[in-house]
C-alpha positions as CSV (number, residue, x, y, z in Angstrom):
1,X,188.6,156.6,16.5
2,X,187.3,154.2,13.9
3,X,187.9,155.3,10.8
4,X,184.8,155.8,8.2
5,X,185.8,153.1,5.5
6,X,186.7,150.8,8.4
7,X,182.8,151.8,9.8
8,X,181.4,151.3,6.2
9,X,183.1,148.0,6.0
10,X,181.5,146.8,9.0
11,X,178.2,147.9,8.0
12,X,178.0,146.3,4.7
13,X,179.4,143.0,6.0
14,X,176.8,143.3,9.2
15,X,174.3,143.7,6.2
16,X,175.9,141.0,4.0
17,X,175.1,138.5,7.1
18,X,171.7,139.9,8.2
19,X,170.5,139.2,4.1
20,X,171.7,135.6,4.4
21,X,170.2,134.7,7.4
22,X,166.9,136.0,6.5
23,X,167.2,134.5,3.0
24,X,167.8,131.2,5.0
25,X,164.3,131.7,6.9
26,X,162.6,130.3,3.7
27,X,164.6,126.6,3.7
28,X,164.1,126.9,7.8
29,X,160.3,127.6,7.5
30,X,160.2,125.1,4.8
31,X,161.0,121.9,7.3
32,X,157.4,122.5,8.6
33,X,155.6,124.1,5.5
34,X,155.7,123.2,2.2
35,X,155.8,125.2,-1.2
36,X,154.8,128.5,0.7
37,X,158.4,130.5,-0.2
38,X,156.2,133.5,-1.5
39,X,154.0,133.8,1.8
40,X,157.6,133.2,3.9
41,X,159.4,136.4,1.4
42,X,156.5,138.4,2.3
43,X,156.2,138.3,6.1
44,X,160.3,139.0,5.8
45,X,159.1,141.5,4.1
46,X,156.9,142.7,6.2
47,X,159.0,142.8,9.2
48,X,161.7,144.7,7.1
49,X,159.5,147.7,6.3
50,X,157.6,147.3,10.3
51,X,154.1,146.2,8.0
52,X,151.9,144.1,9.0
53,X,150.0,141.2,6.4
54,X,146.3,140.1,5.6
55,X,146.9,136.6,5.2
56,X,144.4,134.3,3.0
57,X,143.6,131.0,2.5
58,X,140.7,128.1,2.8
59,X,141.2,126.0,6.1
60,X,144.1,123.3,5.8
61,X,146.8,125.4,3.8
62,X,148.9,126.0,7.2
63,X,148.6,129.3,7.8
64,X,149.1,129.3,12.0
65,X,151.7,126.3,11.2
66,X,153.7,129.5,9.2
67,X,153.3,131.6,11.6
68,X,154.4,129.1,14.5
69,X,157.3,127.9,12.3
70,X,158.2,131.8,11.2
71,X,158.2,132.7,15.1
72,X,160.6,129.7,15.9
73,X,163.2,130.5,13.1
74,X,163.3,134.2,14.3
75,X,163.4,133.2,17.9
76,X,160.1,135.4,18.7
77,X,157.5,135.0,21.0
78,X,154.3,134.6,19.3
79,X,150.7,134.8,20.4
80,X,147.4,133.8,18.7
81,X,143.9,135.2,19.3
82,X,140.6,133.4,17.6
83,X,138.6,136.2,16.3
84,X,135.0,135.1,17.6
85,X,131.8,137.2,17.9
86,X,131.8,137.7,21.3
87,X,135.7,138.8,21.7
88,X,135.3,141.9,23.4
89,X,138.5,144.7,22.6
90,X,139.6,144.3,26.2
91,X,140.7,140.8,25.2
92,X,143.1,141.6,22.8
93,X,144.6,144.9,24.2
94,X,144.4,143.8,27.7
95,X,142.7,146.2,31.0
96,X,143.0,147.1,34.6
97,X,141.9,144.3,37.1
98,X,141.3,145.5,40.5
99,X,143.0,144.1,43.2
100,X,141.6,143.8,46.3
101,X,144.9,143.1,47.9
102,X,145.9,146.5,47.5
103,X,142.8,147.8,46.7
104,X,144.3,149.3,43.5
105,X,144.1,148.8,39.7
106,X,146.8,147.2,37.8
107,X,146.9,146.7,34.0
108,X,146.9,143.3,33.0
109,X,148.6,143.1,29.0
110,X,146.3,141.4,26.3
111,X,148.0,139.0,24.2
112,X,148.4,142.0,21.8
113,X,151.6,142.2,24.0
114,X,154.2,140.2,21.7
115,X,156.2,139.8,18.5
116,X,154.2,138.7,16.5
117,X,150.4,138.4,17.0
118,X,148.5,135.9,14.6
119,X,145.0,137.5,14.5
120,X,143.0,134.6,13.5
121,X,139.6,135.0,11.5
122,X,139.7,138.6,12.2
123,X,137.0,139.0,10.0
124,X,134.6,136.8,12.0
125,X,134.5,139.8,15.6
126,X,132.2,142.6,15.4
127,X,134.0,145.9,14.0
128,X,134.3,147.1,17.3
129,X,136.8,144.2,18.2
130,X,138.5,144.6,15.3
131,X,139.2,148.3,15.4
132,X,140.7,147.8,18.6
133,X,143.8,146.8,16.8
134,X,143.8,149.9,14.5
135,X,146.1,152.0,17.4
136,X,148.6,149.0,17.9
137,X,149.0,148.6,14.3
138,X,149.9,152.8,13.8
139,X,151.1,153.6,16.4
140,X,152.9,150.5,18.2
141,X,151.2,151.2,21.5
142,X,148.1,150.6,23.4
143,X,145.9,153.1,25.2
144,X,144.5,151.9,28.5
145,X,142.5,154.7,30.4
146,X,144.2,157.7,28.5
147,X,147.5,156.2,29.2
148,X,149.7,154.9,26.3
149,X,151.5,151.2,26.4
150,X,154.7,150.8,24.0
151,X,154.0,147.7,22.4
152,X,157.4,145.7,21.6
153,X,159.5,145.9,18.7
154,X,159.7,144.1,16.1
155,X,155.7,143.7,16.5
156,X,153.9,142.3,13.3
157,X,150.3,141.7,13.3
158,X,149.5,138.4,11.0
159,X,145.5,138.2,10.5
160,X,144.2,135.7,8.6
161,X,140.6,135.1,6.7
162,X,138.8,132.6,4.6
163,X,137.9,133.6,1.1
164,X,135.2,131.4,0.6
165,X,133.2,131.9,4.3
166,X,131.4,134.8,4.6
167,X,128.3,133.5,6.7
168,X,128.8,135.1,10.4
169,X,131.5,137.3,9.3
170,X,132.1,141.1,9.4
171,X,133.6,143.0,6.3
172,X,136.7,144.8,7.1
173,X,136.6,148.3,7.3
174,X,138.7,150.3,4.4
175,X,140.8,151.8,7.3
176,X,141.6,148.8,9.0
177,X,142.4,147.4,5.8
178,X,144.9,150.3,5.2
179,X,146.9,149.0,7.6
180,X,148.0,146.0,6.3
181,X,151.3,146.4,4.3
182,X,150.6,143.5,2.5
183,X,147.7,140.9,1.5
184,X,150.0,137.6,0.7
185,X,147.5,134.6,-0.6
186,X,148.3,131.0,0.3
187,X,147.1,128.7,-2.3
188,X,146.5,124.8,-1.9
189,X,149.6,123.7,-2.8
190,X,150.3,121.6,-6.0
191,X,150.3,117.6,-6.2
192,X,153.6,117.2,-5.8
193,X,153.6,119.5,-2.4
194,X,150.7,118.0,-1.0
195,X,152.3,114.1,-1.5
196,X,155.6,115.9,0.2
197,X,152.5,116.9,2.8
198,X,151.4,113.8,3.5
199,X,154.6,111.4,3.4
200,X,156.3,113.9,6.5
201,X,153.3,112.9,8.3
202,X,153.2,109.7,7.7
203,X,156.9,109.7,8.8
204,X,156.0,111.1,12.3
205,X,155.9,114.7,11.7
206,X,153.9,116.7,14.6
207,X,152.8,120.0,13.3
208,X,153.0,120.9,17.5
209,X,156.0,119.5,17.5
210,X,158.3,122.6,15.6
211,X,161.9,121.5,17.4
212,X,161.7,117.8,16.5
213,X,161.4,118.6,12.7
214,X,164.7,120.7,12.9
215,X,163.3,124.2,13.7
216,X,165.7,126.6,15.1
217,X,166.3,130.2,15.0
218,X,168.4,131.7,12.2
219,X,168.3,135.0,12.8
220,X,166.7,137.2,15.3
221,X,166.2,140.9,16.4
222,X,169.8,142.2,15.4
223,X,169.3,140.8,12.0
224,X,166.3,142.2,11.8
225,X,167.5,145.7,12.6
226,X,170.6,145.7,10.2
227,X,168.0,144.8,7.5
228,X,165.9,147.8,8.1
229,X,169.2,149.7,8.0
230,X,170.0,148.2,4.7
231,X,166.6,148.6,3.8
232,X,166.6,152.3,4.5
233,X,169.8,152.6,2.6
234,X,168.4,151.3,-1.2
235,X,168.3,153.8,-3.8
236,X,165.2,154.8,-5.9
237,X,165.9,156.8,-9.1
238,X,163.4,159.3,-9.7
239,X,161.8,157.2,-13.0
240,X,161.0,154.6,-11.1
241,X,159.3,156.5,-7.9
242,X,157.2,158.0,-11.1
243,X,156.6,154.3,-12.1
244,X,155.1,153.9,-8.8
245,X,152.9,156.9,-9.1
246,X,151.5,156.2,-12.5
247,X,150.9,152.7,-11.9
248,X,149.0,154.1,-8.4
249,X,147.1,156.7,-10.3
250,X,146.1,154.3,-13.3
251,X,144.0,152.0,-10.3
252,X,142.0,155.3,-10.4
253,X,140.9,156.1,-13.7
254,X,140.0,152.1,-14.0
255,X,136.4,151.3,-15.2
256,X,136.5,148.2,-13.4
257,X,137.1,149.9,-9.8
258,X,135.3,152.1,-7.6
259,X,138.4,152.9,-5.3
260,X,141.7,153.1,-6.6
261,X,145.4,153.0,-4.7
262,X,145.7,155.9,-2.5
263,X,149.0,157.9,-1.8
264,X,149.9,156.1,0.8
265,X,149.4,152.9,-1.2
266,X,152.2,154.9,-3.2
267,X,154.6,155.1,-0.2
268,X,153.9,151.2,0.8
269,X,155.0,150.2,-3.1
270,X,157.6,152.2,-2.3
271,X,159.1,150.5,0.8
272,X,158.3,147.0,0.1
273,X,160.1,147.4,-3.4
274,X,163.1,148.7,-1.2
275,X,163.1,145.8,1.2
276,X,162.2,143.3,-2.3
277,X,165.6,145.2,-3.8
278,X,167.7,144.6,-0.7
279,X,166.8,140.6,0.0
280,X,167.8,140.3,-3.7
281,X,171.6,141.5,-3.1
282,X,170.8,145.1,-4.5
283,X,171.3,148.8,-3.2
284,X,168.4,150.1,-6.1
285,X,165.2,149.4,-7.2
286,X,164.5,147.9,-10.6
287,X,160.6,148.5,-12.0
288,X,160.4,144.2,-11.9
289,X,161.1,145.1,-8.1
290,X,157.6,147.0,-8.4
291,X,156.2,144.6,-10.4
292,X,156.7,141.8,-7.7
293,X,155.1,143.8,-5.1
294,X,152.4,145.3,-6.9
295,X,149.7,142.9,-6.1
296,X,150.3,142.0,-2.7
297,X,150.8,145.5,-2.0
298,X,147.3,146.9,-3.8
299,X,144.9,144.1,-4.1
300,X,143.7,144.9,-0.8
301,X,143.5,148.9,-1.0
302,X,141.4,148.7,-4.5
303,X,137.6,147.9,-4.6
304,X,136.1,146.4,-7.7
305,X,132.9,147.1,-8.9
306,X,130.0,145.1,-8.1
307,X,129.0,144.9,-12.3
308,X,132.6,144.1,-13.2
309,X,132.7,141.5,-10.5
310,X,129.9,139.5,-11.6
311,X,131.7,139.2,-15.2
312,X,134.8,137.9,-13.2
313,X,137.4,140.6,-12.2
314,X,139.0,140.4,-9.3
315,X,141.6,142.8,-8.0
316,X,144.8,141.0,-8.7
317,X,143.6,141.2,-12.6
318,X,142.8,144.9,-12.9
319,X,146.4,145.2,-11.5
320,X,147.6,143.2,-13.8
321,X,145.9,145.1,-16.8
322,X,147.3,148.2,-15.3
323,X,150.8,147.1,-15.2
324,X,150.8,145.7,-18.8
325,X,149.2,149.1,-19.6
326,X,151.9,151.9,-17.4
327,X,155.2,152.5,-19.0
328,X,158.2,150.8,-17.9
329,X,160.9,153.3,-17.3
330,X,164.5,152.4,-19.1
């Protein structure tokens, strides 16, 4: 019998490893994408804490190239779905199809059926379409005719959007956007990126080309798993899980909101400050852990008002108002 020391050796250096690699996934990612290390931390993130991320961006900033390039260094399978106004729910979830072979039905899996699914415009299907994710995205399973289908894990749901379209596009409901973990932003990248951009093309690269720029896994599902152990295993002391709280409950005594973060806004500060803590080398949470994740984590959950919106505030300021304005716990 192994003996408990020997065990808790094992763990920490199976932990030690599984940080690394994932760490690594930013330098991997980065032979296809450039300057997006924030967007790269929080889909690691993501998958740490079994989230899933609302990712946005105007055309050309390489969001599916992230995904792709993500996919390969984890050595996942990855499907993409274009969000269009006639995708039907069926489509993404998948249905029976009759065959007249055996004169039975047999279910055919929708691409909803993978690692990681990169939902693409989800804001341009009809609500209908888009809710049809909602039960895959809780609950890790699709139902098909009253019967539930275990979706695979890990499974991470990537959707993206365009800030600045809105013609022929549907709003997303407050409860589908509850179930993002996170809303990561991907900016145009500065000068220096974008001429990095363009001389890798004009040296050959092929975005739909991932292997021949150097792409290859660097971790994979066990890492994955001994990171969410880890993850599970960070310490919060009870001044900072009320630092989490107040900074919650300030969003809703705001002027410039009409919804605040709700409790279980609370509970996803909570966990993506743990996973932030662990990829940082740390078995507790610091309140600049919080501060990291604050706005990914609540920009998305917090409405503005119309009247302050037209004066220009957006979400990520009021969060940054309320964080200068909470107490830091020593």
């Amino acid at each position: 019998m192994t003996p408990p020391a020997a065990r808790r050796s094992r763990t920490a250096a199976s932990q030690e490893r599984a940080r690394e690699a994932l760490v690594a996934l930013r330098a991997e990612v980065g032979k296809a994408v450039v300057a997006q290390d924030a967007a790269v931390t929080g889909l690691v993130v993501a998958l740490l804490c079994r989230g899933h991320v609302l990712l946005e961006g105007v055309p050309g900033v390489a969001k599916t190239l992230l995904v792709r390039a993500l996919a390969a260094s984890l050595d996942l399978e990855m499907k993409r779905v274009q969000f269009t106004p006639d995708l039907m729910p069926g489509d993404v979830t998948g249905s029976l199809v009759y065959d007249a072979r055996t004169a039975r039905f047999s279910f055919q899996a929708g691409p909803v059926f993978t690692n990681l699914l990169l939902a693409d415009e989800i804001n341009r299907t009809p609500p209908k379409t888009q809710a049809s994710l909602l039960e895959a995205m809780e609950e890790r399973q699709v139902s098909v005719e009253g019967e539930g289908r275990p979706l695979p894990d890990p499974f991470l749901v990537i959707a993206t959007q365009n800030p600045i379209e809105f013609e022929g596009t549907y709003t997303l409901p407050e409860a589908q956007l509850d179930r993002f973990l996170l809303k990561l932003t991907m900016p145009v990248p500065p000068r220096d990126a974008e001429v990095e951009v363009l001389s890798r093309h004009d040296s050959g690269f092929d975005p739909r080309n991932l292997a021949a720029a150097g792409i290859s896994p660097v971790a994979g599902v066990a890492e994955l798993e001994a990171g969410r152990a880890g993850v599970l295993a960070v310490t919060v002391d009870p001044a900072v899980i009320g630092y989490i709280v107040d900074i919650c409950r300030a969003t809703r005594t705001s002027p410039s909101l009409s919804l605040g973060a709700s409790p279980r806004a609370a509970t996803a500060l909570l966990a993506t400050s743990k996973a932030w803590a662990w990829l940082g080398g740390r078995d507790y949470v610091t309140p600049d852990d919080v501060k990291a994740l604050a706005r990914p984590t609540l920009r998305h959950r917090i409405s503005v008002r119309p009247e302050a919106e037209l004066e220009g505030v957006n979400a990520d300021g009021v969060l940054d108002g309320v964080l200068g304005s909470v107490p830091v716990p020593r």
